[in-house]
N, C-alpha and C positions, 0 to 999 in steps of 0.2 A: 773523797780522797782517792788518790790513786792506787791501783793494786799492779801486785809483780804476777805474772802466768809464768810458770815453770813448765814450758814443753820438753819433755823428757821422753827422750826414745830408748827403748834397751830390745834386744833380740835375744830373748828367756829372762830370765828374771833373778841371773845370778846377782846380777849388779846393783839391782837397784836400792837395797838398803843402804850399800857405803855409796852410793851415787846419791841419793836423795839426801842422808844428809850430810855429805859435802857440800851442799849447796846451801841447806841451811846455817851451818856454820859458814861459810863463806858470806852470807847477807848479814848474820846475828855481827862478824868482823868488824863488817862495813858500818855497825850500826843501824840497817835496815831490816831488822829482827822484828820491830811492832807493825811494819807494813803489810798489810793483806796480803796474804797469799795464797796462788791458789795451784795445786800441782796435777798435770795431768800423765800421767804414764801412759805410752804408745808399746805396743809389745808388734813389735814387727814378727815375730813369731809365731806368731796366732792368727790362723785364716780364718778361723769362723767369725764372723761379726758379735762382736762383746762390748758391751760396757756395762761397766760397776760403777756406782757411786758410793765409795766407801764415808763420805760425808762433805758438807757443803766445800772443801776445801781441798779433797781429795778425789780424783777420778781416776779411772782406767780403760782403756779401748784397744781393741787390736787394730793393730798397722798396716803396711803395703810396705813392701819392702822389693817393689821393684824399683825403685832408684834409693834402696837401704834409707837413711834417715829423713833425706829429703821430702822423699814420698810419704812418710810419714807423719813429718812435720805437717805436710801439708793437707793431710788426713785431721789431724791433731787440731791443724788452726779452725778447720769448718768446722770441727765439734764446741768449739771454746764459743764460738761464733752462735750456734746454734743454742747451748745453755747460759751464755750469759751476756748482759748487754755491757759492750767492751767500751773502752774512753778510748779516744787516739791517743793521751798520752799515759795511758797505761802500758809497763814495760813487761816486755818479752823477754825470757831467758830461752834459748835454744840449744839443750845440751843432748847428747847421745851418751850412751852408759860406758865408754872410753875417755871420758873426758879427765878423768881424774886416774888413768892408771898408763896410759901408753904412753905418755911423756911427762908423770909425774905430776902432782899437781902444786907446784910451787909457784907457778905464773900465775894463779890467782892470786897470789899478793900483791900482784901487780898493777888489779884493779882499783879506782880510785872512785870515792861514792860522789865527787862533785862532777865526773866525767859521765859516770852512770845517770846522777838526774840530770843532766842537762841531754841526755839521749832523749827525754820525756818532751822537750821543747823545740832540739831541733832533729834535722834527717842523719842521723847518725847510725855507723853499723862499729860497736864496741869488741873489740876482739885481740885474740894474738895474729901480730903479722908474719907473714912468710914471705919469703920473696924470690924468684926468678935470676938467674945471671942477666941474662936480656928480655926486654919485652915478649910478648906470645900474641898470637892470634885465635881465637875461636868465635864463630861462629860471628863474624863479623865486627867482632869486638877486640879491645885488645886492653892489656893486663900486665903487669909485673909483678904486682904486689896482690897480694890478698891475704883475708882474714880464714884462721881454722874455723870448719863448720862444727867441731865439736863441740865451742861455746863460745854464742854469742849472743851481744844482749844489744837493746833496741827500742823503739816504742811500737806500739800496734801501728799505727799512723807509718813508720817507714816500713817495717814488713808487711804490711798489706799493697805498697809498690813495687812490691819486689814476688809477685805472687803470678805462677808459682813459682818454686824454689828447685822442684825436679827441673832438667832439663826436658824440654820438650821434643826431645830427635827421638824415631825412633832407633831400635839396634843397627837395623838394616842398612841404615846410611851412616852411621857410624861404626862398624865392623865389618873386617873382610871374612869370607866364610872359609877363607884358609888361617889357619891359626897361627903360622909363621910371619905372614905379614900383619895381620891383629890387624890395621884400620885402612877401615875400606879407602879406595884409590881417590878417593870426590871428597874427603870428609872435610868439612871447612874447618883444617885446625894448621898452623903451620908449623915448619917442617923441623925446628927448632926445639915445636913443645911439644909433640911427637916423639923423638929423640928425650928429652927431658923426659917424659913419663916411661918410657919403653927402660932407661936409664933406673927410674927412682923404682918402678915395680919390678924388671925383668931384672935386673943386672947387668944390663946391657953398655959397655963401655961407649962413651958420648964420644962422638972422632974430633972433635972439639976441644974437649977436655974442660968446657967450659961448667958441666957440672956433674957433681959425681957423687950425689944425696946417695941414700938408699934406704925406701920403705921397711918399717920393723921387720918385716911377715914376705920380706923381699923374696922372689925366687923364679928360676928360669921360667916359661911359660912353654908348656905343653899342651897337646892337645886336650889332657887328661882336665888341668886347670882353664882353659881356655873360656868358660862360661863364668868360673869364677870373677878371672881377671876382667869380664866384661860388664860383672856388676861393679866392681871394685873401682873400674875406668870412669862410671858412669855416675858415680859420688864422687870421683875428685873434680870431673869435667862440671858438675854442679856446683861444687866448693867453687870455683874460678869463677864458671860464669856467678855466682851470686854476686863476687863483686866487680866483677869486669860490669856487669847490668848498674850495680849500685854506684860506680863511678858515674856511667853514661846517664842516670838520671841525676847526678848530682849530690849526691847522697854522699857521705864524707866517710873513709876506713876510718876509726879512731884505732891503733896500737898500742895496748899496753904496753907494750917492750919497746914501744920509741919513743918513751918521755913527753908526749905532747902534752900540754896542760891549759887548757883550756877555760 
């Protein structure tokens, strides 16, 4: 039988009882309550190398929280890898300890369990969509739409094509060491989504007008912030390329929130 892996990232450990079971109630919803499960808790928080095994069905490890959840994640997936022998189409939950409180969690209702097993059969990445005014560029790819990294689900089999999930740049080429202009002069991203992000984080008015979002925690970028904003860049920049990548290998968004029904 196939089992669900709950990779769960939190940084401290305020979150994770009302994160852990949200999610259980969210599967118990779906009617996928009797399916195995097994939950790992990443605590990006914690440098010193940990794991507990609070029981065959419960684990805990400290993180890497240099690309925040990603890096994590993908700490979290060699551990799962290491203790247990996994099926390709057993499913991935990939959630961070925000997932259920920075935009509410009422779009989990949204999930549907014939969308969910059929992620087990084919290259599917299940999520909520977001979307771009116009297309973007990075790093050689290109994108409008993607899925939030907060939570998404999947089979082993298509996140294991997708590996890793950190972007691989280092800072150096992706940040200017002056903090006014933020990205360095070379950085393969275009000039558009640039503008877009300086927009969605700094506050920065788009000369466009083509979009005018703004991040919760949005705020001007100083020098003071400047290291912040360069982890913060460095998980959204991940969020996209995950599935600008899961396009270009063929791998299909499924959106909650656009009705596909498959």
């Amino acid at each position: 039988m196939y089992r669900i892996f709950v990779l769960f990232v939190q940084f401290g450990d305020q979150h994770r009882t009302s994160g852990i079971a949200r999610i259980k109630k969210f599967l118990a919803d779906l009617g996928l309550k009797k399916t195995p499960l097994i939950i790992l808790v990443i605590d990006n928080s914690i440098e010193k190398s940990t794991e507990i095994v609070f029981g065959p069905h419960e684990h805990f490890i400290s993180g890497d929280d240099s690309t925040y959840e990603f890096s994590g994640w993908d700490k979290g997936i060699k551990y799962i890898e290491r203790h247990f022998c996994i099926r390709h189409d057993d499913l991935i939950i990939l959630a961070n300890d925000t997932f259920h409180r920075n935009y509410g969690d009422d779009y989990l209702q949204l999930f549907l369990k014939k969308q969910i097993l059929l992620c087990r059969s084919e290259n599917f990445l299940y999520g909520y969509k977001d979307a771009y005014p116009k297309p973007v560029s990075l790093f050689g790819l290109t994108v409008s739409s993607w899925l939030r990294s907060s939570f998404l689900i999947c089979s082993y089999a298509t996140l294991n094509m997708l590996r890793p999930l950190a972007i691989p740049f280092a800072n150096d080429i992706l940040f200017s060491k002056n903090y006014k202009q933020f990205f360095h002069d070379n950085v393969p991203l275009s000039n558009n989504y640039k503008q877009y992000l300086r927009t969605w984080l700094f506050g920065e008015k788009d000369p466009t007008g083509e979009f005018q979002e703004k991040w919760h925690s949005q705020r001007p970028l100083t020098q003071d912030n400047f290291s912040l904003f360069k982890g913060k860049t460095r998980a959204i920049l991940s969020e996209h390329y995950l599935s600008a990548r899961a396009l270009n290998k063929g791998i299909k968004l499924l959106g909650v929130n656009e009705h596909v029904f498959l």
